[in-house]
Short mmCIF file of the C-alpha atoms (twelve columns), coordinates in Angstrom:
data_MODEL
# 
_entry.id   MODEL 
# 
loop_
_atom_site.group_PDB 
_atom_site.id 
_atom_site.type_symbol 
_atom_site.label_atom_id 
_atom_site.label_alt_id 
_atom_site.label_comp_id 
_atom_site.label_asym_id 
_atom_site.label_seq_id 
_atom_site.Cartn_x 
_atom_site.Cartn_y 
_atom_site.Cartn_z 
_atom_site.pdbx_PDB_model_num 
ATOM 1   C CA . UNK A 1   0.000   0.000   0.000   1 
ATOM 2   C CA . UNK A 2   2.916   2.387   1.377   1 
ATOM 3   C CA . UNK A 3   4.458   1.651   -2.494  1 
ATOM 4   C CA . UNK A 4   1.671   2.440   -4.033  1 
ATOM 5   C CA . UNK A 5   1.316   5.632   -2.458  1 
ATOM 6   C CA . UNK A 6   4.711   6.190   -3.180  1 
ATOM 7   C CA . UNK A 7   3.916   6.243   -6.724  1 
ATOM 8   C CA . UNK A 8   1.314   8.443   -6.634  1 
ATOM 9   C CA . UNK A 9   3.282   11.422  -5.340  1 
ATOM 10  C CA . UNK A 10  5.634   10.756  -7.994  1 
ATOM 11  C CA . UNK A 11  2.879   10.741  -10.522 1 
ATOM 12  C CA . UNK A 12  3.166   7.329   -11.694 1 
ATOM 13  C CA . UNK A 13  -0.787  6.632   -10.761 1 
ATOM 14  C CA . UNK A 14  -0.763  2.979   -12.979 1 
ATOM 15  C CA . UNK A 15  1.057   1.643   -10.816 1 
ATOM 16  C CA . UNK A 16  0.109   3.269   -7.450  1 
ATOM 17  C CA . UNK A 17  -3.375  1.942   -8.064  1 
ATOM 18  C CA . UNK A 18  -1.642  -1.448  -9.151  1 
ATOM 19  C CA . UNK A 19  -0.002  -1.626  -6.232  1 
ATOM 20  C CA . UNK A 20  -3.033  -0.487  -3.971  1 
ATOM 21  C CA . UNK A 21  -5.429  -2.901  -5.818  1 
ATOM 22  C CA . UNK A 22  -2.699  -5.636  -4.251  1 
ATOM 23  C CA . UNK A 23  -2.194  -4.360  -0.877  1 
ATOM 24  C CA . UNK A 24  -6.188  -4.589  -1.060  1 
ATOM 25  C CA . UNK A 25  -6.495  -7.986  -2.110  1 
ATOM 26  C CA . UNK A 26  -4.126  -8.881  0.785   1 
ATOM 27  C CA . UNK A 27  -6.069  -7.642  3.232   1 
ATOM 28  C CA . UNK A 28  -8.892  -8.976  2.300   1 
ATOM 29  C CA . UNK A 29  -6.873  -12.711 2.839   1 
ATOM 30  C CA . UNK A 30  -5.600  -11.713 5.880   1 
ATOM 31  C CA . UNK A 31  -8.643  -10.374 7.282   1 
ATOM 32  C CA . UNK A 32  -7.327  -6.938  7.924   1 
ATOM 33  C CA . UNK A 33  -10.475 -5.082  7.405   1 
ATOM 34  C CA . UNK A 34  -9.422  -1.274  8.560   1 
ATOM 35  C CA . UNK A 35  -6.240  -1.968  6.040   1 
ATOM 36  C CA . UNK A 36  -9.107  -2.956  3.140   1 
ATOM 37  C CA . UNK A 37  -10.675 -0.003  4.234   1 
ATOM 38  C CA . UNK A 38  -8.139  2.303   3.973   1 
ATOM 39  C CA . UNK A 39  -7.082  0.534   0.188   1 
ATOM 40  C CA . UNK A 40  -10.351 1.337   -1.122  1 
ATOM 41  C CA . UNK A 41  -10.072 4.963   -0.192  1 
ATOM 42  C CA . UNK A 42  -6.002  5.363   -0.904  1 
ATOM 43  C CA . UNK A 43  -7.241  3.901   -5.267  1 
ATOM 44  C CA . UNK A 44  -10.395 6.538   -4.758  1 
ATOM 45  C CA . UNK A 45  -7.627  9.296   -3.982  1 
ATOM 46  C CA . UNK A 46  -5.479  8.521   -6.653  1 
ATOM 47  C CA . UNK A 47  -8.587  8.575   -9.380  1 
ATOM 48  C CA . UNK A 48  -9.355  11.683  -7.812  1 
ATOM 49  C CA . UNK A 49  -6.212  13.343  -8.130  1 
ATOM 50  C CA . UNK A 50  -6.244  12.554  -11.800 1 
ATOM 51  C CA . UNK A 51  -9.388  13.559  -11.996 1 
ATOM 52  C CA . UNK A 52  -11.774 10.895  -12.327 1 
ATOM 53  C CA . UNK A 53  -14.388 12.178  -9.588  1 
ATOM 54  C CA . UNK A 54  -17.027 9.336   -10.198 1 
ATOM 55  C CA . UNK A 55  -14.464 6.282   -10.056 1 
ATOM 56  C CA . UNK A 56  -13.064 7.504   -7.063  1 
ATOM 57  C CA . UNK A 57  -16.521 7.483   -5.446  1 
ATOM 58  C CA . UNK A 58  -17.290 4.401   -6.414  1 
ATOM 59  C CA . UNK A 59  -13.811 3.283   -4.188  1 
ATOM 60  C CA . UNK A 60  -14.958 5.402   -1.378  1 
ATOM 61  C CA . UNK A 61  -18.554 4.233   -0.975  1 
ATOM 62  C CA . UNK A 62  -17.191 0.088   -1.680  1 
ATOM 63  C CA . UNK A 63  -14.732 1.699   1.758   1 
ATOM 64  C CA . UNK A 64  -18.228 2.396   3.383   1 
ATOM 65  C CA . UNK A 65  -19.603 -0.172  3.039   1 
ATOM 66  C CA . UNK A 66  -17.023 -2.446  4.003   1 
ATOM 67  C CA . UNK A 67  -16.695 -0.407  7.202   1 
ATOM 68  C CA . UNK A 68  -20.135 -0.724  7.751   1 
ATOM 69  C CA . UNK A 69  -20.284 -4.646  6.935   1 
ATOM 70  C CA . UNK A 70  -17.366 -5.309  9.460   1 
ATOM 71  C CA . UNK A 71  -18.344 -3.302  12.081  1 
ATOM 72  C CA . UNK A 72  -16.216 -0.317  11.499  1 
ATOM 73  C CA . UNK A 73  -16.932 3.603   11.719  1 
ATOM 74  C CA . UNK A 74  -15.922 5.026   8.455   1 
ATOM 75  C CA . UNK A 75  -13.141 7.323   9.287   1 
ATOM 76  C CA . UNK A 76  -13.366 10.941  9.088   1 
ATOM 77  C CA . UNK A 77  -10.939 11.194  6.434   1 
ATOM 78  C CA . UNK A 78  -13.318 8.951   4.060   1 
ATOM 79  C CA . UNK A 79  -15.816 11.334  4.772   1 
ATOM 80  C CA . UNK A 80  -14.336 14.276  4.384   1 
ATOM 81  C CA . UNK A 81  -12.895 12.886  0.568   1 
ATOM 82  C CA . UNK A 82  -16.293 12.077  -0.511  1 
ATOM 83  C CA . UNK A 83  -17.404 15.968  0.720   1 
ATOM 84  C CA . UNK A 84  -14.437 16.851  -1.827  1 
ATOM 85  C CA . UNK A 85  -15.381 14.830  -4.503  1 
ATOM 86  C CA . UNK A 86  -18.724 16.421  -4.338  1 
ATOM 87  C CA . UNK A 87  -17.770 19.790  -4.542  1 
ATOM 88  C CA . UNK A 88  -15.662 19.296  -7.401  1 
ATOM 89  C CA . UNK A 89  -18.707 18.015  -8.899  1 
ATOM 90  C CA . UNK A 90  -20.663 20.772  -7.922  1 
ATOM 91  C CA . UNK A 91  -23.142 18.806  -5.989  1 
ATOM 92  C CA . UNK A 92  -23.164 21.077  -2.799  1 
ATOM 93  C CA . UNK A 93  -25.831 19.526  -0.909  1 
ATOM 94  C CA . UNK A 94  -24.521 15.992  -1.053  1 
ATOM 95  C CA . UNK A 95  -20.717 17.339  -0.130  1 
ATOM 96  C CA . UNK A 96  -22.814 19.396  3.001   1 
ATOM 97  C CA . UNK A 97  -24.128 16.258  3.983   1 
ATOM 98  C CA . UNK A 98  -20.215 14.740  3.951   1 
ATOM 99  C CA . UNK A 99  -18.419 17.842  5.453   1 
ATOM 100 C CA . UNK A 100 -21.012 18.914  7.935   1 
ATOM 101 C CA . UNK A 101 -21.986 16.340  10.343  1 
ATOM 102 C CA . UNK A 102 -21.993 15.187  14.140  1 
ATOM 103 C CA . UNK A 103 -18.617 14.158  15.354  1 
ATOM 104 C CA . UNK A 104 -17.868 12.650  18.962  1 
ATOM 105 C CA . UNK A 105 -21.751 14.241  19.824  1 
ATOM 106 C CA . UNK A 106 -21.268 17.676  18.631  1 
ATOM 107 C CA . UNK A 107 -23.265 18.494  15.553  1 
ATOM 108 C CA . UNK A 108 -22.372 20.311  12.726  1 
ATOM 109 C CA . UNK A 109 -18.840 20.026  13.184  1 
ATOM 110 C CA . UNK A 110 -15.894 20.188  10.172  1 
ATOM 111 C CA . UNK A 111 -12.713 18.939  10.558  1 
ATOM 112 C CA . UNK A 112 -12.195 19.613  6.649   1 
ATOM 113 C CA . UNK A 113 -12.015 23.464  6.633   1 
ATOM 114 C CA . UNK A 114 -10.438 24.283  3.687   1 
ATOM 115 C CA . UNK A 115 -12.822 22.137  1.504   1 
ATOM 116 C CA . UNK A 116 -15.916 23.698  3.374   1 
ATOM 117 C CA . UNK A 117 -14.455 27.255  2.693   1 
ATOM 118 C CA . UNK A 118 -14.644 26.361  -1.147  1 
ATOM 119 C CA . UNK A 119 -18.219 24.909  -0.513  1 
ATOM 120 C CA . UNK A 120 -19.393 28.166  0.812   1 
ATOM 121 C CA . UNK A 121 -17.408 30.512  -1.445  1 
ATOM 122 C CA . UNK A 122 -18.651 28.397  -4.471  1 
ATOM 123 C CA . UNK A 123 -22.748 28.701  -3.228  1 
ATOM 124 C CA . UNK A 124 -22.120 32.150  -2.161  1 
ATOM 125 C CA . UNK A 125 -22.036 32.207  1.503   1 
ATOM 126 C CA . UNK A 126 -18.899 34.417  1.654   1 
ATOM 127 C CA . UNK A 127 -18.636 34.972  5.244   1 
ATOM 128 C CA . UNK A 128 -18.908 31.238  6.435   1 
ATOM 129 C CA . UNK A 129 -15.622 30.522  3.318   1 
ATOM 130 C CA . UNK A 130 -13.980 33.013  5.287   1 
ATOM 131 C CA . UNK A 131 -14.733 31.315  8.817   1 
ATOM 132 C CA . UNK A 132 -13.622 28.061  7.404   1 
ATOM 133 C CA . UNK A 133 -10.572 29.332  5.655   1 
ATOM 134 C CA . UNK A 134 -9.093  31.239  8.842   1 
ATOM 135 C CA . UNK A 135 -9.931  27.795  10.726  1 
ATOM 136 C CA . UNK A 136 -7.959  25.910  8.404   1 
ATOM 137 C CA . UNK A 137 -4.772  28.426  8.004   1 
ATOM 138 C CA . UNK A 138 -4.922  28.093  12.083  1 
ATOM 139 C CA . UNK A 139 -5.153  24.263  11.815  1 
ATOM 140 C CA . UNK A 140 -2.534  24.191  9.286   1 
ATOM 141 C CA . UNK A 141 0.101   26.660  11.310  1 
ATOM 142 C CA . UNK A 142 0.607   23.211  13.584  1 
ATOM 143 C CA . UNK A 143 2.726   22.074  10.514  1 
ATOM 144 C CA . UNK A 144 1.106   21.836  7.446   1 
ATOM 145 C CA . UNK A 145 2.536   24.542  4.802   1 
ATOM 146 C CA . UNK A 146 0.632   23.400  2.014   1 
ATOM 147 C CA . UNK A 147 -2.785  23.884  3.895   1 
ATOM 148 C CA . UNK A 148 -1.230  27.239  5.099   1 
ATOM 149 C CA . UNK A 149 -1.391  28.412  1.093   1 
ATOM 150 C CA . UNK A 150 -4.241  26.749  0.397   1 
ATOM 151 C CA . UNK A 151 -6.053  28.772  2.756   1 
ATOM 152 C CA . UNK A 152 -4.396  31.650  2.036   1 
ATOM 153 C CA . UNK A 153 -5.322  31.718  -1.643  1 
ATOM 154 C CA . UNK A 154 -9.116  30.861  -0.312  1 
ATOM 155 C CA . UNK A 155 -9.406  33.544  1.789   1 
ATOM 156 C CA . UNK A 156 -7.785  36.059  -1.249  1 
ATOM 157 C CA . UNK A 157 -10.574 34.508  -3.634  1 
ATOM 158 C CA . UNK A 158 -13.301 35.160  -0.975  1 
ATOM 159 C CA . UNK A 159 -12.185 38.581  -0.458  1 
ATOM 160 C CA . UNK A 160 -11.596 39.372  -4.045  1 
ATOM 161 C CA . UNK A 161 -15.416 38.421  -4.623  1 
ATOM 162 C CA . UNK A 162 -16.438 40.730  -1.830  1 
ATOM 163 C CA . UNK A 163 -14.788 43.460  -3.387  1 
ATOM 164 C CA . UNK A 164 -12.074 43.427  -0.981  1 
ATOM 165 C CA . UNK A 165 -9.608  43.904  -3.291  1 
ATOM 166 C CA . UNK A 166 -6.534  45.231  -0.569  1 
ATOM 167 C CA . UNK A 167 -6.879  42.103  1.296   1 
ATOM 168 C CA . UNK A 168 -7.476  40.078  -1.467  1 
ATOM 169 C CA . UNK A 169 -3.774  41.263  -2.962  1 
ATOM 170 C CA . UNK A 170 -2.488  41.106  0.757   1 
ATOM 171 C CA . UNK A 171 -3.826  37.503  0.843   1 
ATOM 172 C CA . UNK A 172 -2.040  36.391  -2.066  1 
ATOM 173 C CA . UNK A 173 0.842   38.232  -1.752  1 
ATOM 174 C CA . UNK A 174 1.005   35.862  1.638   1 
ATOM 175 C CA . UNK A 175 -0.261  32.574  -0.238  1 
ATOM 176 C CA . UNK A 176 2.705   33.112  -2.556  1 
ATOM 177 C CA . UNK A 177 5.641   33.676  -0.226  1 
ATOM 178 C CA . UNK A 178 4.608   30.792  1.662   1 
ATOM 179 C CA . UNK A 179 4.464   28.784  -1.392  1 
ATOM 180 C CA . UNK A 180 7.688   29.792  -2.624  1 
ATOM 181 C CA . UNK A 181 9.230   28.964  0.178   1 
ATOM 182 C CA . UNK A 182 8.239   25.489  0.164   1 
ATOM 183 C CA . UNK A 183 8.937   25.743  -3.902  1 
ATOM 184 C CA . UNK A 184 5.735   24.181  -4.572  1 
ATOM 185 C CA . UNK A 185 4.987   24.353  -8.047  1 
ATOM 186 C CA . UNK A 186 1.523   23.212  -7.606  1 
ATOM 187 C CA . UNK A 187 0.329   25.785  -5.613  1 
ATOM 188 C CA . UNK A 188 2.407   28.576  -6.834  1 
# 
């Protein structure tokens, strides 16, 4: 599984879902059913990343259901990547549904802030992006640089479309520097 993911981040996505699809089967012999779990969802991420949206929620909802048939609470994570692969469909009330729900008793709780943020920004409800963008740059100050960017450039677009144009460019100006310090080429 760990090779397959290896591949991924190098691009080669043949063979990270080869190698997934084995790690799966494994686990399936060996009866290690949070390891199928987390197959199914590793092959949906990697036909999400190259941008087949439906295939990838067909390997989430198969990681569902084999949670739920053994047991298992599907982990937030699973969640949280079918929420994505709604919005990127543009089918905001089913992503809601994934990003917005009761966790450990509390309802209407996210835990995936910067894909909420582009939820609200894309159905208009500007102030709640911005909410959910400053959560995530705060979660993502406890290590994650990427995030830090990412919500950066959400809270520029979400500005820009209130006609906040100074802290839109202040916003990006910040979204770049961190960026280019980490010389990611995808954000930047």
């Amino acid at each position: 599984n760990y090779i397959g993911i290896n591949y991924q981040e190098q691009g080669n996505y043949q063979k990270a879902i080869d190698y997934c699809l084995k790690a799966f089967e494994i686990r399936k012999k060996i009866n290690d059913h949070i390891g199928v779990v987390y197959s199914l969802l590793n092959v949906g991420n990697m036909y999400l990343d190259v941008g087949y949206p439906q295939t990838a929620l067909t390997f989430y909802f198969q990681s569902v259901d084999y949670s739920r048939n053994h047991n298992l609470s599907s982990p937030d994570y699973l969640l949280n990547q079918i929420g994505k692969t709604y919005v990127k469909l543009k089918q905001y009330d089913k992503a809601e549904t994934y990003l917005v729900r009761t966790i450990n008793g509390r309802r209407n709780q996210i835990n995936d802030h910067l894909t909420a943020g582009t939820m609200y920004a894309e159905t208009g409800r500007l102030d709640s992006a911005i909410s959910q963008f400053k959560l995530g740059f705060d979660v993502a100050t406890r290590g994650n640089k990427n995030d830090m960017a990412l919500s950066l450039i959400g809270l520029s677009m979400v500005h820009k479309k209130k006609g906040n144009y100074e802290a839109a460019m202040s916003f990006s100006k910040q979204a770049y520097d961190n960026a280019d310090s980490l010389q990611n080429k995808l954000i930047l």
